[in-house]
Structures are given as C-alpha cells and as structure tokens.
C-alpha positions in Angstrom: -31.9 -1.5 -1.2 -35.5 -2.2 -1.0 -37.1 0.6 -1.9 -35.9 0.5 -5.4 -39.0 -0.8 -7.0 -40.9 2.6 -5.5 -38.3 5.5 -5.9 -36.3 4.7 -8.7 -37.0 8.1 -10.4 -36.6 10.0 -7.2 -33.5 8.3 -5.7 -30.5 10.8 -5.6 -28.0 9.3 -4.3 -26.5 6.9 -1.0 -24.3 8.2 1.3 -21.8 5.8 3.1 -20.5 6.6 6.4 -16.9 5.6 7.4 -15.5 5.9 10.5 -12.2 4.4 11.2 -10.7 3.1 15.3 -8.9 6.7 15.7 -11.9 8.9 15.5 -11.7 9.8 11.4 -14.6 10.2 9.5 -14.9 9.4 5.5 -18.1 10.2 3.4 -19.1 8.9 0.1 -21.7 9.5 -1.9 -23.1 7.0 -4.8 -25.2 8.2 -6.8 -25.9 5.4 -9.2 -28.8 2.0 -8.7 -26.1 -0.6 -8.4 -25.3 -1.5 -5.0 -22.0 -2.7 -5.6 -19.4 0.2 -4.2 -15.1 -0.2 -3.6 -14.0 1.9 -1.0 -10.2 2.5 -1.7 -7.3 3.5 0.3 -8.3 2.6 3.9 -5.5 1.9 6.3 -4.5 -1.7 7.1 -4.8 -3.8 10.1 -8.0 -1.3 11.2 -11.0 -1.3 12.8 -13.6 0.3 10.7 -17.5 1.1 10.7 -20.0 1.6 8.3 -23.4 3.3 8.3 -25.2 3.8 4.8 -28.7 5.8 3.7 -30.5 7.4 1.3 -31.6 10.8 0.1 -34.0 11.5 -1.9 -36.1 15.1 -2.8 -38.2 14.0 0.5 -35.0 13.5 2.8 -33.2 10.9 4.1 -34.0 6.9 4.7 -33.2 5.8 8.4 -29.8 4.4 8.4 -28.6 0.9 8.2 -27.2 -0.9 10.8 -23.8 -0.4 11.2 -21.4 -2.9 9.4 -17.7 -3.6 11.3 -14.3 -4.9 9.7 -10.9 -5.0 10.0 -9.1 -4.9 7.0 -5.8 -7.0 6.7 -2.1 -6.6 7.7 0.2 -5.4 5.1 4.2 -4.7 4.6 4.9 -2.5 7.5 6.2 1.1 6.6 7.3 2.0 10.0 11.1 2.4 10.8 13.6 2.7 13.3 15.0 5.7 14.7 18.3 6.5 16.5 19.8 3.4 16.0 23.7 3.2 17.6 25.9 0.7 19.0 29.1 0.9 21.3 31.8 -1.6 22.4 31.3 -3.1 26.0 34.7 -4.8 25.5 37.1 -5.9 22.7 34.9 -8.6 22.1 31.2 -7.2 22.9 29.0 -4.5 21.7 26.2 -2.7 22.7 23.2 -1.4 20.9 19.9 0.6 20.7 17.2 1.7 19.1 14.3 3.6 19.2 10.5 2.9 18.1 8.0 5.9 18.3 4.4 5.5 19.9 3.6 7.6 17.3 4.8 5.0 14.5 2.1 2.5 15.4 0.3 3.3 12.8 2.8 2.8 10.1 2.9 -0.5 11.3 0.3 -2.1 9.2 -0.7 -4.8 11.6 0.1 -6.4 14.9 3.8 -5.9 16.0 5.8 -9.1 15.9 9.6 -8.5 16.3 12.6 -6.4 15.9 14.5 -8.5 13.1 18.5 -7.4 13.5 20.9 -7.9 10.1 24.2 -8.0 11.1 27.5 -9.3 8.3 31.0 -8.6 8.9 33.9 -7.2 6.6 31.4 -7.0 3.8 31.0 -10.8 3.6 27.6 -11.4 2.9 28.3 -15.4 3.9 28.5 -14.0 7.2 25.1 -12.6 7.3 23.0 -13.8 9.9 19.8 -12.1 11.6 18.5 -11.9 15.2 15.4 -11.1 16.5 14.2 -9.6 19.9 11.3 -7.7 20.9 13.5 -5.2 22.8 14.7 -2.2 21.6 18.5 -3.1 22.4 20.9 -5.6 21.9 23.7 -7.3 23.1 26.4 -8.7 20.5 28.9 -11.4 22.4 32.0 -13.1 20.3 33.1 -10.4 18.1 36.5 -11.0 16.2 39.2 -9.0 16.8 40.3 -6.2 13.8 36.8 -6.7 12.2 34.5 -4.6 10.9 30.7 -5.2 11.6 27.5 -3.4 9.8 24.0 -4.0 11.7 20.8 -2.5 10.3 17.4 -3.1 12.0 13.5 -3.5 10.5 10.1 -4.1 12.0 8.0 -7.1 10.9 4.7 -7.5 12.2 2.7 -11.0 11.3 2.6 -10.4 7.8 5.8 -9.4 6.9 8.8 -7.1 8.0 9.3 -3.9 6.5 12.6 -1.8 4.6 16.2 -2.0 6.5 17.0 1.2 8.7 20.6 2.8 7.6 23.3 0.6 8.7 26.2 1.0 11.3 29.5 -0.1 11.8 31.0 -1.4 14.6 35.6 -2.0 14.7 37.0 -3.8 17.0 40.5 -3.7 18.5 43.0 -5.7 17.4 44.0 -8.5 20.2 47.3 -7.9 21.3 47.2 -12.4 21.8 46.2 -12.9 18.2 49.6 -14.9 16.3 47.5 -14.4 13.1 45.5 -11.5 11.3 42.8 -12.0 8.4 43.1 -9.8 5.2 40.8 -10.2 2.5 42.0 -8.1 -0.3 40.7 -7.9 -4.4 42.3 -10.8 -6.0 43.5 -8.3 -8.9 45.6 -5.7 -7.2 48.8 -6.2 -5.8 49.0 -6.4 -1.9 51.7 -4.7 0.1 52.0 -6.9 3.9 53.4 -4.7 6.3 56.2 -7.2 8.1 59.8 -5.5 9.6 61.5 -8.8 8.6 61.1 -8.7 5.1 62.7 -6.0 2.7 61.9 -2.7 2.6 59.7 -4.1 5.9 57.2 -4.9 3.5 55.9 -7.9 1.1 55.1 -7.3 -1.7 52.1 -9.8 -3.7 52.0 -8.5 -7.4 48.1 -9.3 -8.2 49.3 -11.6 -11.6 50.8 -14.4 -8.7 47.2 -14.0 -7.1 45.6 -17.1 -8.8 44.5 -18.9 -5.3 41.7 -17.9 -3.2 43.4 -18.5 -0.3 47.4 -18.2 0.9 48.9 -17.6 3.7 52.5 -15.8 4.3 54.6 -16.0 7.9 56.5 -12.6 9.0 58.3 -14.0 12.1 55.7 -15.2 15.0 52.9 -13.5 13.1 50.8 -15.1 10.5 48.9 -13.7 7.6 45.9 -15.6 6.3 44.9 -13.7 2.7 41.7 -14.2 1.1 41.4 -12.9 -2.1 38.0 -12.5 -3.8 36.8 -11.3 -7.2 34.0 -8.8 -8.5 30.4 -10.2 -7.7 28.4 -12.2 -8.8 24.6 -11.3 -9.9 22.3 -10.8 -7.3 18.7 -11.5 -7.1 16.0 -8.7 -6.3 12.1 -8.7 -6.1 9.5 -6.2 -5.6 8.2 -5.9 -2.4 5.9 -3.6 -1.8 4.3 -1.0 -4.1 2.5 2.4 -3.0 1.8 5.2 -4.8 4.4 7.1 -3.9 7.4 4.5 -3.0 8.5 0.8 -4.0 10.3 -1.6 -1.9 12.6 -3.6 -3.1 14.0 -7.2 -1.4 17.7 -7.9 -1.9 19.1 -11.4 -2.0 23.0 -11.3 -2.2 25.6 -14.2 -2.4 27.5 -15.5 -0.5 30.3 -12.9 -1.5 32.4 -9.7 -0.6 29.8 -6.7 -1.8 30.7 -3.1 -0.4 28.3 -0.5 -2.2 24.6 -1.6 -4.3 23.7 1.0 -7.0 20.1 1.5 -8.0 19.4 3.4 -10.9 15.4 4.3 -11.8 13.3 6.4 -14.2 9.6 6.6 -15.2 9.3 4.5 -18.8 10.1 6.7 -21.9 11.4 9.5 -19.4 15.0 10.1 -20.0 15.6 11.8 -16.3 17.6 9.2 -14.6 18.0 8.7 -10.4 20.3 7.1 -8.8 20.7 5.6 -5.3 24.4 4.0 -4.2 24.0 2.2 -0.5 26.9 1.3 1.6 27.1 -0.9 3.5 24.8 -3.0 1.7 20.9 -3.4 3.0 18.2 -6.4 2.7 15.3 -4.2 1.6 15.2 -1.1 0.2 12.2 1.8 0.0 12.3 4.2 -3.5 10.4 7.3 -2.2 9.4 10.6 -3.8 8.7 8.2 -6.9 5.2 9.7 -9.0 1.7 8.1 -8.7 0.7 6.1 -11.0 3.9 5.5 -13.4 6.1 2.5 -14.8 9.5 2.6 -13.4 12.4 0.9 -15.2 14.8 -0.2 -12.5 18.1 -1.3 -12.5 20.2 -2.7 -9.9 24.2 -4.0 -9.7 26.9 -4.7 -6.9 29.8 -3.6 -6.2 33.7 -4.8 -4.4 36.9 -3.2 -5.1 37.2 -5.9 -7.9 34.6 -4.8 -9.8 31.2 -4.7 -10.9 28.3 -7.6 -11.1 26.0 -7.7 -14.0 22.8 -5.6 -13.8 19.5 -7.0 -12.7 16.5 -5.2 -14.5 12.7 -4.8 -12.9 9.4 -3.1 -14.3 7.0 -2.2 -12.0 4.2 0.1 -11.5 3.4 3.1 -8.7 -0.3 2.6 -7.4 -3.1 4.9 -8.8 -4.5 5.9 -12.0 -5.2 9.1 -13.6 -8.6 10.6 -12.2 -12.2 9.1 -13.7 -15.8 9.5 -13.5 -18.5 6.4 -14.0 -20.5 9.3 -16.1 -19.4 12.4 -17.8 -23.1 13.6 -17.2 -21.6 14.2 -13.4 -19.6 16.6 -13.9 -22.4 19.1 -14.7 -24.6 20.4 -11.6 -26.7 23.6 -13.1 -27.0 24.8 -16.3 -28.8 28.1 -16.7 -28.8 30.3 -20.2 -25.4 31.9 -19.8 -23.6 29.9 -17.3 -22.8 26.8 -16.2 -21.9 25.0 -13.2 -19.2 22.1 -13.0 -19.0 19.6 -10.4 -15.8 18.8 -9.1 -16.4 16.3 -6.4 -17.5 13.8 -8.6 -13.8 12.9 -9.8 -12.8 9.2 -8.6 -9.1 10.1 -7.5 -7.8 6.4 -8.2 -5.2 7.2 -5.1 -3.2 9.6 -7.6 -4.2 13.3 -5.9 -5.9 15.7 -8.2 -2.7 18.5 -9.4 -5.1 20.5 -11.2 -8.3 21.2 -13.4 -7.8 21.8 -17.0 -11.4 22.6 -18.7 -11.7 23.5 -22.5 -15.1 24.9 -23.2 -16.2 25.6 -27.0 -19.2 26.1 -28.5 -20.5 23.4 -31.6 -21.3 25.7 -34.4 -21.5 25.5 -38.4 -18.8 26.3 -40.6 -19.3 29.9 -41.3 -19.1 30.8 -37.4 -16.1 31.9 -35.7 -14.7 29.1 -33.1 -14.1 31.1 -29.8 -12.8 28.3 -27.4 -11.8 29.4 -23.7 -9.6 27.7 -21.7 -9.7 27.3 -17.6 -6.7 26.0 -15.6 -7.3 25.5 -11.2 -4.5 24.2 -9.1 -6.8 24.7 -5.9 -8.7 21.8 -4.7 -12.3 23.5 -5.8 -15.7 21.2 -5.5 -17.1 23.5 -8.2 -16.3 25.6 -10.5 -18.7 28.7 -12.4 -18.2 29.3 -15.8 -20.1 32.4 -17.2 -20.6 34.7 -20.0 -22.2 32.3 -22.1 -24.6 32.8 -24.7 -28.6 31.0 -24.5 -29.5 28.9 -26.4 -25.8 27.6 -28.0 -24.6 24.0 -27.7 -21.0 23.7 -26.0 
C-alpha cells in the first residue's frame, strides 16, 4: 500500500471485497500495516474476485483493481441419490442413479465420471469397478445363484469422493447348471442338501474341513465347496478431512468380508461411536464429528469365521478454537462506567463461535472486596455493552 509512509497514524483499517461465481459476497476487514492477509474457507474449484481499499478518519481510498482466481479441485463431497438396480434376464441387470443439478456444487471441481464398485458373494477378489458418465448401467454375464453388491461415487479430476450405500442384486438359479458354488466358513460344519444321501442331507463336520477347496457329487449335481477363514487385516488411510466429517479409504484383500465395524471417539473422551457397514464400501464419510478435535479411530472386518485384527488411525477435524492477532481488539469504547466489547474481531479458525463467556473483575489491593461478574451469550452478537461500572477503576 503506498500510502503508508503518509497515513500511518490515521490508517484504520482495509477492507477486502470477495465475491464468489454464484453471486455471494464476503467482507473482511484488516486492521493491521502488514499486507499479508489468508482468506480461509472459500469453496473449491471457484471463480472468485477481489477488490480491496482503505478507510481512514477522511474516508475511503479508490479501490484496487480487481484481482481473479480459481482456487483448486478438491475430494468431491457430492453423492448419489436413488440408486437401484433390477434384473433384465437371469443373466443381466439393470441400474440407475440419480445426480442433482443442485449437487454441483458439492462437487469440488470439474465432473469427470461415475466410478461403479461392484464384488460378488462378499469376495472382495471379485471386486472390479466401471466407469460411465451416464447415470445408468447395464451389467451383462452375471452368474447364476449369486449375490452381487454395487455402490456408486463421483470423482471429478482430482479425486472421487465416499461410496453411496450399496445394493444387492440375486440371480436365479439356472435350471442347466450340473454344478452349484457354496462358499461356507471353514469352521462350522456344513449340511448339503442332496435326496440321495441319508437323511437327504450330507453332513461336513467343520474338524474334516482342512482344504480350501472340495468338491462332493449328489447324483448328476455337483457341489464345488470353498471354505474360507476369518480375515485378514485390512489397510485404511485418511482421505479427506473437514471440520465436521473424515473420509476414510478402504483397501480389502482379496478375501470373503461381510460387515466393516468402525469405532471412533474424540482423544481422552470416553463416549464411544460406532458405525457397522454391510455390504462392505471403498470409502467411507464420519459425519456429525466436532470441529476441531483428535479422533481415535479404529477399524476391523468381519466373515462368519471371525474377526480381523484392528487397524488404528489418529487424525484431526479442521479448525481451531477462536483467536484474535490483538487482545486490544476486542475493546471498541470505553467510557467511565461502561464498556464496549467487540465481537467481530474473533478469527473463527472454521470452528463456529457456540458462545461468549466474559469474566470481568476489577484489579484492586488486598483490603478490597473482589466483585467479579460473569457474562455468558449463545447469540451470534458483534458487540456486547457492559455497564454499571465504576470511573476511574482498572478491570
């Protein structure tokens, strides 16, 4: 600013003009000589415009030419709606989805693709993704007597965002198929239904199951078995963080996994949540989480065999408790038995304000009584009167 070197004792304060690509309007005031300013939570992937001046006792400096830039893409928060899916034929499905105009925004940059999860009978080695710009989907191929799961997310060219809540699609069973799959928990004992054994059944006690495969013959029909144990560990990293939600990526073996449980809690809070998904999903948003805190997170899979190991993550929620680059700013008049505080002066460090607590107290010797008051606002106030005090006293 050039003028420095005249008004330095006069200048009161710059005032930075914002306006975003839909029409919004932020101002900021600065009321300090350095010229260095960070202008937080902006949205991503948008166009914005920047006008700044200066006010002084005399009025206002022309103002600057306006500065334009686009900040960058991000994670994209928007997601699916209405997602369902229908057979065509024993062997084909149908689905669709639906993406609101109004999501655009959530989008967080430039929209790339659809990106369509779909695994089968809870294998995860049978995960495979599609993509499609289209908002439905044809699935050709399907087996027969199988159950598939298909979830959807948006990516744009930075990255693709959390997993929609899964479906499941059964087929028939062919009545041409000479053979049927079971996979089945390698220890509990399986019971094949076949009218040409005993009973009309076959029983497997789980202590002979010591093969991953076998494979038993009930007249023209054959059974391949495939047994499989609890799973393995998984591998998980963080995302995204906001201040109010994480995302979390899932990477899962090759392996049967039916339910993921994530348990969570603010460090050195003992208040414990707890999120079980089935089917299983790629990547996962915690919401309703609080601004600003460490969250201890723990994460494990789960078959009808058992349980993985846990997997353990720290991480923080954006934001910061409220601050001020000078205490001094807090105080706007000051006559002999009031005073004035400024609330708008409070940096909000993307953690909203909850509420004012002010403790006011007057320094005196020892032989005076010690009459603190106490003040406590929940409204969003930009200043707040405090009276009945007495001239002349330090507080």
């Amino acid at each position: 600013y050039p003028s420095f070197y005249k008004c330095n004792e006069s200048l009161i304060e710059f005032v930075i003009e914002i306006f975003d690509q839909y029409n919004q309007t932020i101002i900021k005031t600065h009321k300090y000589h350095s010229t260095i300013l960070t202008i937080n939570q902006l949205k991503s992937f948008t166009y914005y415009t920047f006008v700044i001046y200066a006010i002084n006792e005399l009025g206002s400096s022309p103002k600057s030419k306006p500065l334009k830039i686009k900040t960058l893409e991000s994670v994209p928060l928007a997601m699916i709606k209405d997602l369902t899916g229908s057979l065509l034929n024993s062997s084909t499905a149908y689905i669709t989805w639906n993406f609101e105009q109004d999501d655009f925004q959530l989008l967080n940059g430039k929209f790339r693709t659809f990106i369509v999860t779909i695994y089968e009978n809870f294998d995860m080695a049978t995960l495979t993704t599609i993509e499609t710009i289209k908002t439905n989907l044809i699935l050709y191929n399907l087996h027969s007597s199988s159950q598939y799961f298909i979830s959807i997310s948006i990516c744009n060219y930075f990255d693709c965002g959390s997993s929609s809540v899964a479906i499941d699609i059964r087929t028939p069973t062919s009545i041409f198929d000479t053979s049927t799959t079971i996979i089945h928990p390698i220890n509990k004992p399986l019971v094949l239904n076949c009218p040409y054994a005993t009973n009309n059944s076959h029983n497997i006690p789980y202590t002979k199951l010591s093969e991953t495969y076998s494979q038993y013959q009930c007249g023209s029909k054959l059974f391949n078995i495939r047994y499989y144990d609890k799973p393995s560990s998984i591998r998980v990293k963080v995302h995204y963080t906001m201040s109010n939600e994480i995302g979390l990526k899932i990477f899962y073996p090759f392996e049967i996994i039916e339910t993921i449980t994530i348990t969570y809690k603010i460090k050195d809070n003992s208040f414990i949540h707890e999120l079980n998904i089935s089917p299983p999903l790629s990547n996962i948003r915690l919401t309703n989480l609080s601004c600003g805190n460490i969250y201890e997170i723990m994460i494990y899979t789960s078959n009808q065999a058992g349980f993985s190991s846990t997997e353990y993550l720290i991480t923080k929620t954006d934001g910061s408790i409220p601050s001020l680059i000078e205490s001094k700013d807090l105080l706007r008049t000051i006559s002999n038995n009031y005073i004035i505080v400024n609330m708008a002066n409070w940096i909000i460090n993307e953690c909203p304000i909850l509420s004012y607590e002010i403790e006011i107290f007057p320094i005196i010797t020892a032989n005076e009584n010690n009459l603190n008051r106490y003040f406590s606002f929940i409204n969003q106030l930009n200043e707040i009167k405090i009276d009945h005090l007495q001239s002349d006293h330090d507080y």
